[in-house]
C-alpha positions as CSV (number, residue, x, y, z in Angstrom):
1,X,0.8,18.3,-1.3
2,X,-2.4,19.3,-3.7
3,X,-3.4,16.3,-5.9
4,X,-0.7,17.1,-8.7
5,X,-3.0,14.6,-11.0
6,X,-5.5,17.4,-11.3
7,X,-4.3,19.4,-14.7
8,X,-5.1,16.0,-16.5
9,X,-8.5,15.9,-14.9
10,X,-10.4,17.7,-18.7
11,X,-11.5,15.5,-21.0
12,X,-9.0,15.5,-23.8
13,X,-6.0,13.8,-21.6
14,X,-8.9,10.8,-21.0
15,X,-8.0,7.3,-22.4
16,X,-10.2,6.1,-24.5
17,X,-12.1,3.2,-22.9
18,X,-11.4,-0.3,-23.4
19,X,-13.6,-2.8,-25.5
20,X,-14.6,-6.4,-23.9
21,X,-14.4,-7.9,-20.2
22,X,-12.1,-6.0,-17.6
23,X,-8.7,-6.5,-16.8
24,X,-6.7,-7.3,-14.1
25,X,-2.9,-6.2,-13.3
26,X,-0.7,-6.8,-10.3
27,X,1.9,-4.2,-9.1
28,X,4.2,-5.2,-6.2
29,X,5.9,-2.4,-4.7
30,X,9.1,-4.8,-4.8
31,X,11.5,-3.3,-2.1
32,X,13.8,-3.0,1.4
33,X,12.5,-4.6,4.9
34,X,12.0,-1.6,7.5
35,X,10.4,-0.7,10.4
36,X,6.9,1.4,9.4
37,X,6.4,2.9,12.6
38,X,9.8,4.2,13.0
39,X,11.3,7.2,11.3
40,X,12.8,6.6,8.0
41,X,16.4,5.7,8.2
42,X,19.3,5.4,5.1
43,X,20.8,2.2,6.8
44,X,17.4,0.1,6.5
45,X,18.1,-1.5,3.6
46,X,17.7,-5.1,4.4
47,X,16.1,-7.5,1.5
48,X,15.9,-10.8,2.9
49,X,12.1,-10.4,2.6
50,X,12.8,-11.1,-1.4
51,X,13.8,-15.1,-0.7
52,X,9.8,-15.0,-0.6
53,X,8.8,-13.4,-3.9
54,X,8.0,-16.6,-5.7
55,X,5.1,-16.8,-3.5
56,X,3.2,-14.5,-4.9
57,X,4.8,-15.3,-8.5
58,X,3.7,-19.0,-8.4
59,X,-0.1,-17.7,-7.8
60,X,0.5,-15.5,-11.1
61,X,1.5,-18.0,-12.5
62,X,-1.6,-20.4,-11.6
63,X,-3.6,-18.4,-13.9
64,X,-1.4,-16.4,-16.5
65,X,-1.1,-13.5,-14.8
66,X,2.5,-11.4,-15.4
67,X,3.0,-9.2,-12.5
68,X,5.2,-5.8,-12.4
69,X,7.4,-5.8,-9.9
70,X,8.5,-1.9,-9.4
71,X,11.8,-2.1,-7.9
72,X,13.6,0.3,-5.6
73,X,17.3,1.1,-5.3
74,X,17.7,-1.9,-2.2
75,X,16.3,-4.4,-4.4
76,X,17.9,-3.6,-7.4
77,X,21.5,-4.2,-6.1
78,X,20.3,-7.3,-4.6
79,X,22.0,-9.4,-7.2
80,X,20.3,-13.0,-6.0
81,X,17.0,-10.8,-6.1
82,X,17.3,-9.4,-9.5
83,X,18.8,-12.6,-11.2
84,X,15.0,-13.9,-10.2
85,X,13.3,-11.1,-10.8
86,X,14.8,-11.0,-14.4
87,X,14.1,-14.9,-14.7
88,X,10.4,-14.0,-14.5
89,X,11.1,-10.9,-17.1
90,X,12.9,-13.2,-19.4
91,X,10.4,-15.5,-19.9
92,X,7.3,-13.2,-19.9
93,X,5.9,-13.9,-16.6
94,X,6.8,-10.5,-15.3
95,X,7.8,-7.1,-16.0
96,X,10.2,-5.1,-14.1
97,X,9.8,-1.2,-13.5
98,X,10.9,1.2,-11.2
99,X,9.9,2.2,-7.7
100,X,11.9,5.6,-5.5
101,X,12.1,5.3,-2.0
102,X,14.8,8.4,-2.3
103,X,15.8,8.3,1.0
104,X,17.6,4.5,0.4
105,X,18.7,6.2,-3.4
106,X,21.2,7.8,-3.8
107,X,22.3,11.1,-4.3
108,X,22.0,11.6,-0.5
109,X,21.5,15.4,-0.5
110,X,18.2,15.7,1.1
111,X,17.2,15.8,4.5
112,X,15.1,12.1,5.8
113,X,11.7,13.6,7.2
114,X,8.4,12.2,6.1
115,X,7.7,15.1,3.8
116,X,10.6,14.2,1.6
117,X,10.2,10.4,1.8
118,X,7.8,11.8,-1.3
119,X,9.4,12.3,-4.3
120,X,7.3,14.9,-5.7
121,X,8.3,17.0,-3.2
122,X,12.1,16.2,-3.7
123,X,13.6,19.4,-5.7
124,X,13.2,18.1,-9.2
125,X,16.6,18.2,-10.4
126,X,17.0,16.0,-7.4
127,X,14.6,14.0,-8.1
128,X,15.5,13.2,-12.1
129,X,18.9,12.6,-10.6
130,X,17.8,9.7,-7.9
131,X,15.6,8.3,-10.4
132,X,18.3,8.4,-13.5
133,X,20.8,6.9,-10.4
134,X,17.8,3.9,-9.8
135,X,17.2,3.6,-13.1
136,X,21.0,2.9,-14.1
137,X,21.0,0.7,-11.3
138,X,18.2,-1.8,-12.3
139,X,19.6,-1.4,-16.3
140,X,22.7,-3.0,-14.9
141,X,21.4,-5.4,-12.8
142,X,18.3,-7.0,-15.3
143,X,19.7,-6.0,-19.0
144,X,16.8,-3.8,-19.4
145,X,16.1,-0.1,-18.4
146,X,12.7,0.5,-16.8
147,X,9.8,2.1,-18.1
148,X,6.9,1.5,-16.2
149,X,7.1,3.8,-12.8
150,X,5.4,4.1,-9.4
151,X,6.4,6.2,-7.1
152,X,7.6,5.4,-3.6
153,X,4.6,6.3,-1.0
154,X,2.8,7.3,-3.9
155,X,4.3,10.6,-4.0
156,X,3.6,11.7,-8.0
157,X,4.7,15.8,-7.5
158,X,4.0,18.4,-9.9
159,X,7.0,18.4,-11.3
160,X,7.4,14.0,-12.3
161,X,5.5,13.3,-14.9
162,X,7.8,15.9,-16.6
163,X,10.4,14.2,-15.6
164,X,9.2,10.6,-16.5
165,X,8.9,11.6,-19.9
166,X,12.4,13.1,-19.8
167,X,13.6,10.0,-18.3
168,X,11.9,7.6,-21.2
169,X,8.8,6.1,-19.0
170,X,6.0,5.3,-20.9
171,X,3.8,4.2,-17.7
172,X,3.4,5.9,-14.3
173,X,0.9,3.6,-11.5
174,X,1.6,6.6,-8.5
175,X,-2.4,7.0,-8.1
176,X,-3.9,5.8,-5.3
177,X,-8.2,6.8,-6.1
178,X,-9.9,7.3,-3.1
179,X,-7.1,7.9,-0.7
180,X,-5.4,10.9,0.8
181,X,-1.9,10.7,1.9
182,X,-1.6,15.0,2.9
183,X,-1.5,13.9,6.7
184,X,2.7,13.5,6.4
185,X,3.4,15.9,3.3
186,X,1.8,13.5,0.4
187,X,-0.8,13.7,-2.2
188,X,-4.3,13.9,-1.9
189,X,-5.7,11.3,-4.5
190,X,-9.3,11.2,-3.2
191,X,-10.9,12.3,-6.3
192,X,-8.5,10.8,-9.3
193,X,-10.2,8.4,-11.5
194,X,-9.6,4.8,-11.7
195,X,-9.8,5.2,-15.3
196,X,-6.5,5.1,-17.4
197,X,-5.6,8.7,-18.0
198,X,-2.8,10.6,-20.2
199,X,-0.4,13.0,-18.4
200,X,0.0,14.8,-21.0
201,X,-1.0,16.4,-24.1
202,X,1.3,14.4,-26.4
203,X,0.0,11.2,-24.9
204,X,3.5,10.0,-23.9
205,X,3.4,9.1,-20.0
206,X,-0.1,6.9,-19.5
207,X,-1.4,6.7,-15.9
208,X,-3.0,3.1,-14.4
209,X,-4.1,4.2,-11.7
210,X,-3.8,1.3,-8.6
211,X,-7.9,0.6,-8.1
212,X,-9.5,2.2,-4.9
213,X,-12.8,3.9,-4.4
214,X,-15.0,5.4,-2.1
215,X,-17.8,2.6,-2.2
216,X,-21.7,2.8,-1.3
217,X,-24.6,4.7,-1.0
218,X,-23.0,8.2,0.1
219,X,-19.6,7.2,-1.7
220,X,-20.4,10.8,-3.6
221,X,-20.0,12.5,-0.2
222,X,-16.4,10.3,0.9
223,X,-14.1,12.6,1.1
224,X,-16.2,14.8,3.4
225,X,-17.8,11.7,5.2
226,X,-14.2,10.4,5.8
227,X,-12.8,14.1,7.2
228,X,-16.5,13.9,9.6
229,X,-15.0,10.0,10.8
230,X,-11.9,10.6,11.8
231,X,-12.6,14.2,13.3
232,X,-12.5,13.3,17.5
233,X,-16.3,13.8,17.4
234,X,-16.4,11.1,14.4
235,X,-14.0,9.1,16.3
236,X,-16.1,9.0,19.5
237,X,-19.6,7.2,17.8
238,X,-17.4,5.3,15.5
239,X,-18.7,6.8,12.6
240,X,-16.2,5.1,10.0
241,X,-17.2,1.9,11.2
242,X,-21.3,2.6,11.0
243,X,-21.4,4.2,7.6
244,X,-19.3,1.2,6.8
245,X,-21.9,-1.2,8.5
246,X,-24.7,-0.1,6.9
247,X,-23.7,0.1,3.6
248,X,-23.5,3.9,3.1
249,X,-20.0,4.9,2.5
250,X,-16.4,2.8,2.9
251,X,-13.1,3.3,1.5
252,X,-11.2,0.5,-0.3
253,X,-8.5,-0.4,-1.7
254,X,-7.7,-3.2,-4.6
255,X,-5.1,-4.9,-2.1
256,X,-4.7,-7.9,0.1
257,X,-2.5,-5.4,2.7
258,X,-5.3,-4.1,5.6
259,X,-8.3,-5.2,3.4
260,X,-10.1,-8.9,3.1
261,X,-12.0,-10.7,0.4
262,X,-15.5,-9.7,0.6
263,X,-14.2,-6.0,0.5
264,X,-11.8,-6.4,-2.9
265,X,-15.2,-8.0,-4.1
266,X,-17.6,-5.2,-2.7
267,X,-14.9,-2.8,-4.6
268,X,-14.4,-4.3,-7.7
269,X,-18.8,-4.4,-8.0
270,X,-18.7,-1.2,-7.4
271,X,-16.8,0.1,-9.9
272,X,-17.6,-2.3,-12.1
273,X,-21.8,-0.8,-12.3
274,X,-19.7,2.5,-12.9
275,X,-18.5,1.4,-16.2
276,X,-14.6,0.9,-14.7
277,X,-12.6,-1.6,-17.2
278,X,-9.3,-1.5,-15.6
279,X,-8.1,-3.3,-12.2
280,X,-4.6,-3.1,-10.6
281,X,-4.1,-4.8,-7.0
282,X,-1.5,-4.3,-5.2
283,X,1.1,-4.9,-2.3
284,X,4.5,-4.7,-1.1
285,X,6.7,-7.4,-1.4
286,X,7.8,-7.5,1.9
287,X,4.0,-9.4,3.0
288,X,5.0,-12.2,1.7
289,X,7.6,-13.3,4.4
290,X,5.9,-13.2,7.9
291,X,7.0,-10.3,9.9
292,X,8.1,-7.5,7.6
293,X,4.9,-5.9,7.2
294,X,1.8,-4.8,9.7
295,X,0.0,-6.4,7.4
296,X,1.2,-10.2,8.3
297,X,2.9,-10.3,11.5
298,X,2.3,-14.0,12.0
299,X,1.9,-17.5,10.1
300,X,-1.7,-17.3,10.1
301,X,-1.5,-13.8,8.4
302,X,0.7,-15.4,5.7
303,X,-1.6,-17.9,4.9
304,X,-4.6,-15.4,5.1
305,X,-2.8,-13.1,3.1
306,X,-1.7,-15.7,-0.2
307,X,-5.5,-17.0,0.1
308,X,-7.2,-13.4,-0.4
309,X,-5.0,-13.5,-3.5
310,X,-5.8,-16.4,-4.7
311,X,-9.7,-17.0,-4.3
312,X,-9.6,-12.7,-5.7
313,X,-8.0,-14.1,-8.7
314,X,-10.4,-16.9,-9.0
315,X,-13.0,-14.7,-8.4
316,X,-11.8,-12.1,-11.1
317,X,-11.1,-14.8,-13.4
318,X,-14.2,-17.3,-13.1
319,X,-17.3,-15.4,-11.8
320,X,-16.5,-12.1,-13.8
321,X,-14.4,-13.8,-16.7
322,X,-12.2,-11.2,-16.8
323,X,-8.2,-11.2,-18.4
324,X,-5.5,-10.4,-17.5
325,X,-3.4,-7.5,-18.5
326,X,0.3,-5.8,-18.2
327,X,0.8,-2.2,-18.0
328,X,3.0,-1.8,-21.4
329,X,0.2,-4.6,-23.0
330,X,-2.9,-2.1,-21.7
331,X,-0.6,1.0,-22.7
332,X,-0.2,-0.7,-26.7
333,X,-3.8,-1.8,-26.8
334,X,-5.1,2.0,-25.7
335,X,-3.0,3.2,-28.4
336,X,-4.6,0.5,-30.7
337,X,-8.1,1.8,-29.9
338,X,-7.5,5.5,-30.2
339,X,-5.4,5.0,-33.7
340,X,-8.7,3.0,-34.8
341,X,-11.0,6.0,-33.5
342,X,-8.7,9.3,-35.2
């Protein structure tokens, strides 16, 4: 799939850019336990993994932050799941929005391959359908329909933002900056902005982008620096790993899940001397029980994993003085700004 966030690329759909320190958000992709290596499969729909979420919460909550937890159709008819999940909505230390893995979502009329484990390249009459069927499901089960979005494996199509708007969604977090997901049938996101971005001329669907970057010397050569790596040539010398070492060109992403401390840090710098306001880390909810994930397989990983996320936050917070921030609280405070600009 091209990168479908490239029509919004010219000027005019660019938010205006925030006044004061930067922000920080936190988007758990809040959904079902399954095998990543294996082929997708209808019946893994386990959600033990969600016994854990106050894990992560109680960090949030160590220093104000609300998290969104964008929840698939699993976890939304997880009714132990939701009643917590809602606890947190209830009393403003979270927001709950919506997250497609269609091939757990029902209507079941597509084929399960890779390729379609993307939404955006569901037919999009199926794909309104799934999410109006997820949708329904998490108005039932919370008291509130959704309308912050992100899309299962990232897969924004050409055709979702369309029907986001349809659908009532006033924020989409699908981008992924600095990563390119064409290998299975996704998007290529390698050269969306980090910035907040409108998708679409009426300024109704906002995109947060979820922060990653080509970082370093060469970043302006990444994409073709990372296609040279991973050739077999690149492969051979190790070339990922000595651009990395010597400062010239790495790719990162704003997450605990396959990247450490002194990365997130080396990241958030980064953009940071670029004039970047808005941060949004994230990770799937199933890291934070041991063995659901790659990303902590063991006891030792869990404990890595919750102290990357905290000493980021305290970094964040204390040596940058940042704040924190919500999707629909950035979304009212961009309108703010360009009302006071017109």
């Amino acid at each position: 799939m091209d990168d479908p966030f490239a029509l919004t690329r010219p000027a005019e759909f660019a938010a205006l850019p925030l006044p004061g320190p930067p922000r920080l958000l936190i988007v758990v992709d809040t959904e079902e336990t399954f095998d990543w290596s294996a082929p997708f499969d209808r019946s893994a729909t386990n959600t033990h993994a969600m016994s854990e979420v106050g894990r992560g919460q109680a960090l949030c909550d160590a220093v104000g932050l609300a998290p969104t937890y964008v929840v698939d159709y699993p976890v939304a008819s997880d009714a132990r799941a939701m009643e917590e999940l809602s606890r947190y909505a209830k009393e403003g230390r979270a927001t709950i929005g919506a997250h497609l893995h269609g091939w757990v979502c029902p209507p079941f009329e597509e084929d399960v391959t890779a390729a379609n484990s993307y939404q955006g390249n569901l037919p999009p009459t199926l794909e309104k359908r799934k999410l109006q069927f997820l949708c329904d499901r998490i108005a039932d089960s919370s008291g509130n329909r959704p309308i912050v979005h992100k899309a299962g494996r990232y897969g924004f199509g050409w055709g979702t933002a369309a029907t986001l708007i349809e659908l009532g969604f006033a924020v989409d977090m699908s981008a992924t900056p600095g990563f390119d997901l064409t290998g299975d049938g996704g998007p290529n996101h390698e050269t969306v902005s980090n910035a907040p971005m409108w998708l679409d001329a009426d300024r109704d669907l906002l995109c947060i982008a979820g922060t990653g970057a080509f970082v370093g010397g060469l970043r302006a050569f990444g994409p073709g620096l990372r296609r040279v790596s991973e050739n077999p040539a690149g492969r051979m010398v190790r070339a990922g790993g000595v651009l990395s070492r010597l400062g010239l060109m790495e790719r990162i992403r704003l997450s605990p899940e396959g990247f450490n401390l002194n990365e997130m840090k080396r990241l958030t710098y980064s953009l940071l001397a670029r004039g970047e306001k808005v941060f949004t880390l994230t990770y799937h909810s199933p890291s934070l029980a041991v063995g659901c994930t790659p990303y902590v397989r063991d006891k030792q990983d869990l404990k890595n994993f919750l102290s990357t996320l905290e000493n980021y936050y305290s970094f964040f917070f204390e040596e940058l003085d940042g704040q924190s921030a919500t999707p629909l609280g950035l979304l009212a405070e961009i309108r703010s700004v360009e009302e006071a600009g017109s």
